[in-house]
C-alpha positions as CSV (number, residue, x, y, z in Angstrom):
1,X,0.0,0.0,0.0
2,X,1.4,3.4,-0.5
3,X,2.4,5.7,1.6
4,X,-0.6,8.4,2.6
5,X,-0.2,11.8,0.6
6,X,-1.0,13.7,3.7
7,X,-0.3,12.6,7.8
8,X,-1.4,14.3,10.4
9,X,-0.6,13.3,14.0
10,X,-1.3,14.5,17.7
11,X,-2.4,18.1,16.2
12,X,-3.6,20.3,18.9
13,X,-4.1,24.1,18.7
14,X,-5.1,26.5,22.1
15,X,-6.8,30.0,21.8
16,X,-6.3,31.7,25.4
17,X,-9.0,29.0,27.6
18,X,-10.4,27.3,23.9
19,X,-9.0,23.6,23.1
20,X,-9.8,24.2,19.8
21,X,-8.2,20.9,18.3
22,X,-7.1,18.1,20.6
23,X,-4.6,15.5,19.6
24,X,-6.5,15.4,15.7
25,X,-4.5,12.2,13.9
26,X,-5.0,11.3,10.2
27,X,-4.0,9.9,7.4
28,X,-5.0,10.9,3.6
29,X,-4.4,8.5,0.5
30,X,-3.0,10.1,-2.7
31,X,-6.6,11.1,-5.0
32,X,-8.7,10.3,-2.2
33,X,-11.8,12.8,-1.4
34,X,-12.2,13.1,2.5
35,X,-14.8,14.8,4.3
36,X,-14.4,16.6,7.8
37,X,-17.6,17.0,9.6
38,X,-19.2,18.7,12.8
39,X,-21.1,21.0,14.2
40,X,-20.4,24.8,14.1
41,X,-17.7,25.3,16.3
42,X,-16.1,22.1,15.8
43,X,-12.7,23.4,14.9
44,X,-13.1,22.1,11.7
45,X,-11.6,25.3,9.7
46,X,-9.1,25.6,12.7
47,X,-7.9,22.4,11.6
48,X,-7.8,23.3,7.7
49,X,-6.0,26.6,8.9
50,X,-3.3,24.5,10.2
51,X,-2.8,22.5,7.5
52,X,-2.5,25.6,5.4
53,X,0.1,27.6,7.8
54,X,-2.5,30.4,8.6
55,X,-2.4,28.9,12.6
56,X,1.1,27.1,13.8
57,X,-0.4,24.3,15.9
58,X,0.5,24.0,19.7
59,X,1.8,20.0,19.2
60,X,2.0,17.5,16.7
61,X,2.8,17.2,12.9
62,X,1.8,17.3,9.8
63,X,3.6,16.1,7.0
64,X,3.1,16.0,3.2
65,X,4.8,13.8,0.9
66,X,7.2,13.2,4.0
67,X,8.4,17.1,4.1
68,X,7.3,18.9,7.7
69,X,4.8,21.6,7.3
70,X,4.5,23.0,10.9
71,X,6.0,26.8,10.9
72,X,6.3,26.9,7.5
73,X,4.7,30.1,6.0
74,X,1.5,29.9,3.7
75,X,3.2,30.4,0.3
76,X,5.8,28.2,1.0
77,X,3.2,25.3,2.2
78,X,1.1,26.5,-1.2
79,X,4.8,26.1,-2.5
80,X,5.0,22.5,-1.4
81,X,1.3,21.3,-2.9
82,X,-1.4,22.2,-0.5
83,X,-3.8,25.0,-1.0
84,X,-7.4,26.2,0.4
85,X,-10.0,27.9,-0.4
86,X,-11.7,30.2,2.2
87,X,-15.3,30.3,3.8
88,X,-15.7,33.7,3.0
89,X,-14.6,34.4,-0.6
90,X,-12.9,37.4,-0.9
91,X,-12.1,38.5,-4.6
92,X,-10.8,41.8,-5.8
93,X,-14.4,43.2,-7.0
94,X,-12.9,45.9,-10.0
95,X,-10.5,43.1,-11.2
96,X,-11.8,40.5,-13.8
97,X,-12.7,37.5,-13.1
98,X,-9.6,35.5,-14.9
99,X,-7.3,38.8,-13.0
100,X,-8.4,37.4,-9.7
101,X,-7.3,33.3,-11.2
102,X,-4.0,34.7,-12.2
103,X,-2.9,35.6,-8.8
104,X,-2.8,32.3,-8.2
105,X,-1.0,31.0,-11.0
106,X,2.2,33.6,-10.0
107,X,2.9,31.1,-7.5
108,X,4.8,29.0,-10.2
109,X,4.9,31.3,-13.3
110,X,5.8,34.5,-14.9
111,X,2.2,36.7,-15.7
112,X,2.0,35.5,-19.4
113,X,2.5,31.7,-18.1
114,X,0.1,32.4,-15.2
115,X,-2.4,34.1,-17.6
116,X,-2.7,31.2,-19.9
117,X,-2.8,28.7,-17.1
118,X,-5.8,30.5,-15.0
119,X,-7.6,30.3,-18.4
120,X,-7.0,27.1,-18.1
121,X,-8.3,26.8,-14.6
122,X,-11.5,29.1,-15.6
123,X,-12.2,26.2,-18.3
124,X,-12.0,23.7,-15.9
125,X,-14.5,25.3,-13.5
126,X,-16.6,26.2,-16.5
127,X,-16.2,29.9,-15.9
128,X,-14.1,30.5,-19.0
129,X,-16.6,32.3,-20.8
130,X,-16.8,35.1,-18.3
131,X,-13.0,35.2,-17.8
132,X,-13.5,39.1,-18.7
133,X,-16.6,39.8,-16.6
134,X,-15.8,42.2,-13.2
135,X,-15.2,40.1,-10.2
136,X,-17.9,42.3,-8.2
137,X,-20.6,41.7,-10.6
138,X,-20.5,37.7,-10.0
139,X,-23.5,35.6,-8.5
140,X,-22.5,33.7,-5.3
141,X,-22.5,29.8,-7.3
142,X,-19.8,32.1,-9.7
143,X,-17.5,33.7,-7.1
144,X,-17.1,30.2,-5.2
145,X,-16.0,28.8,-8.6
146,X,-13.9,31.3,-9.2
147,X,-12.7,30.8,-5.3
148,X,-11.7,27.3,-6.6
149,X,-9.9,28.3,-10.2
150,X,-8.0,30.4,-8.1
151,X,-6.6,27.4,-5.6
152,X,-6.5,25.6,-8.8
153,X,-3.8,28.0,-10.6
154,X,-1.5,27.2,-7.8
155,X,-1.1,24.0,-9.0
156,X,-1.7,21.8,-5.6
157,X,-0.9,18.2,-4.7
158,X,-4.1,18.8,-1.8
159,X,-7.2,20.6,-2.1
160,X,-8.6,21.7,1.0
161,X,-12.5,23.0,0.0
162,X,-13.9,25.1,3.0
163,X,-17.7,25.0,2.3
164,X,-17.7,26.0,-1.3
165,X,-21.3,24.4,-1.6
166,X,-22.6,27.1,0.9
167,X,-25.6,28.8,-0.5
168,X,-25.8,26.6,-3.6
169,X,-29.3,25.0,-4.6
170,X,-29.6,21.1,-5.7
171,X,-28.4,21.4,-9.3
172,X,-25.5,23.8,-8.4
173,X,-23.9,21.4,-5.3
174,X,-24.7,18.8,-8.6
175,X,-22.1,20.8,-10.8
176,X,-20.0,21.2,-8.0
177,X,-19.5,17.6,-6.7
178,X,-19.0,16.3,-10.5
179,X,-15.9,19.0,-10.6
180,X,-14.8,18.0,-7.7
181,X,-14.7,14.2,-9.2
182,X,-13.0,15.3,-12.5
183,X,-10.5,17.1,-10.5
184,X,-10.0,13.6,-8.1
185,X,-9.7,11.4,-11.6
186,X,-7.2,14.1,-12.8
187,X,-4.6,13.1,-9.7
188,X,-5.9,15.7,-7.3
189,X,-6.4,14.8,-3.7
190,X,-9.6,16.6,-2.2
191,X,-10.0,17.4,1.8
192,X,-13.6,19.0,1.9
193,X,-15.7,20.5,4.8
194,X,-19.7,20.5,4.7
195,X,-22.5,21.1,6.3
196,X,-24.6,19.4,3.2
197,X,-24.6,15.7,4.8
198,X,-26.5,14.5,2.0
199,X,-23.5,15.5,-0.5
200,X,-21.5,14.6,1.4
201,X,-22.0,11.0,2.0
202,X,-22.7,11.2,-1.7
203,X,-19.2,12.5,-2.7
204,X,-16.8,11.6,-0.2
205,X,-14.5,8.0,0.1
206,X,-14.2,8.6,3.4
207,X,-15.2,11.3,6.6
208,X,-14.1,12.3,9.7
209,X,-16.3,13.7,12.1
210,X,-15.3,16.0,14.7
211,X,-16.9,17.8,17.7
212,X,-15.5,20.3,20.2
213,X,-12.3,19.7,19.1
214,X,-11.3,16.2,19.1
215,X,-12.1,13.2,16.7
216,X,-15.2,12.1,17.5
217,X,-15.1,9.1,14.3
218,X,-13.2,7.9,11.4
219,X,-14.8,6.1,8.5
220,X,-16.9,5.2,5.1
221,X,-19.9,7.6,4.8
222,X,-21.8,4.5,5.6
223,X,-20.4,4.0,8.5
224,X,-20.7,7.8,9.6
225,X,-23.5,7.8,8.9
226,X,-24.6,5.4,10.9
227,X,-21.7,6.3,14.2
228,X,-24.3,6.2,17.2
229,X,-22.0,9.4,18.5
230,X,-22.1,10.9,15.5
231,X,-26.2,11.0,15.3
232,X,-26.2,12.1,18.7
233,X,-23.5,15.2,18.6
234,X,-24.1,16.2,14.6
235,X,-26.5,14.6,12.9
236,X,-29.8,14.3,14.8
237,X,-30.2,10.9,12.8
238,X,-29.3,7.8,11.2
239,X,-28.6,9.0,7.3
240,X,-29.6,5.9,4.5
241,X,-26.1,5.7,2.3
């Protein structure tokens, strides 16, 4: 079996009296899509603001592709193959909309490189044909693509997805969840936080549920969605996989 893409171990992270993540552990296969679940509050995007160098965590590691990520700065861990996306998308409003995809593309290329590329990225997220269109004038379904072409352009080993289905009806979560696919059968490895239980038992290979902190489970979605203490602290009921 091969080794795990992404390992996290013993990861614990204190704001003044908050245990905001308590001795988290994981493991994450290369191409795999897994889900993090909890209640608000959780630490859920504590944990993915670890990952991403935006918090140094209090103990444990993380390690990707066997290189230490722990006090390493945010562009150098985007650098190194992981990337985010954030909760609250926060685009330049009087720049276009393939502008705002370029940024991230600098990251590894000169501007003419990194233009070409977020076009690329634009296409991918089906946005291409607005790649001209002011940032400000998007819809919300648009800016979270966007959001994602821009993590995209970086060029990550990891994709760690932050609610980007927030706010999206039934056929738009639809769209979303199929790019997400595509992006997993192109070699990309998907981390993705939810609320949406339904998608994601639908979309994920595996989930980990969390709850004031600490793991609370570890598992299939079927299994999830089953986990007696996951019912009772998230959930409010048994979920049919």
């Amino acid at each position: 079996m091969s080794a795990p893409i992404l390992s996290v171990s013993g990861l614990s992270k204190r704001f003044g009296g908050l245990q905001a993540l308590h001795d988290i552990s994981f493991d994450v296969a290369r191409t795999e899509i897994l889900g993090v679940i909890g209640p608000n509050g959780a630490g859920k995007t504590t944990l993915f603001n670890n990952l991403a160098g935006l918090h140094r965590p209090d103990a444990g590691t993380i390690m990707l592709d066997g290189v230490s990520l722990v006090g390493l700065k945010p562009h150098r861990i985007a650098g190194l193959g992981l990337t985010k996306t954030f909760q609250n998308v926060a685009l330049f409003a009087e720049s276009s909309v393939l502008d705002n995809v370029l940024i991230g593309g600098l990251l590894r290329h000169g501007v003419a490189e990194a233009r070409a590329f977020a076009l690329h990225c634009l296409e991918q997220v089906g946005l291409a044909g607005i790649a001209q269109k002011q940032a400000g004038e998007l819809s919300f379904p648009e800016r979270a693509r966007v959001e994602v072409a821009r993590a995209l352009a970086t060029q990550p080993k990891i994709l760690l997805l932050d609610e980007v289905m927030a706010a999206l009806n039934h056929a738009e979560m639809e769209a979303l969840m199929a790019l997400i696919r595509r992006l997993r059968e192109g070699g990309l490895t998907v981390i993705v936080i939810e609320h949406h239980m339904k998608a994601m038992l639908a979309l994920c290979d595996r989930i980990i549920a969390i709850s004031f902190g600490r793991k609370l489970a570890e598992g299939s979605p079927a299994e999830i969605a089953r986990h007696p203490e996951v019912v009772a602290a998230y959930l409010g009921r048994a979920h049919a996989v």
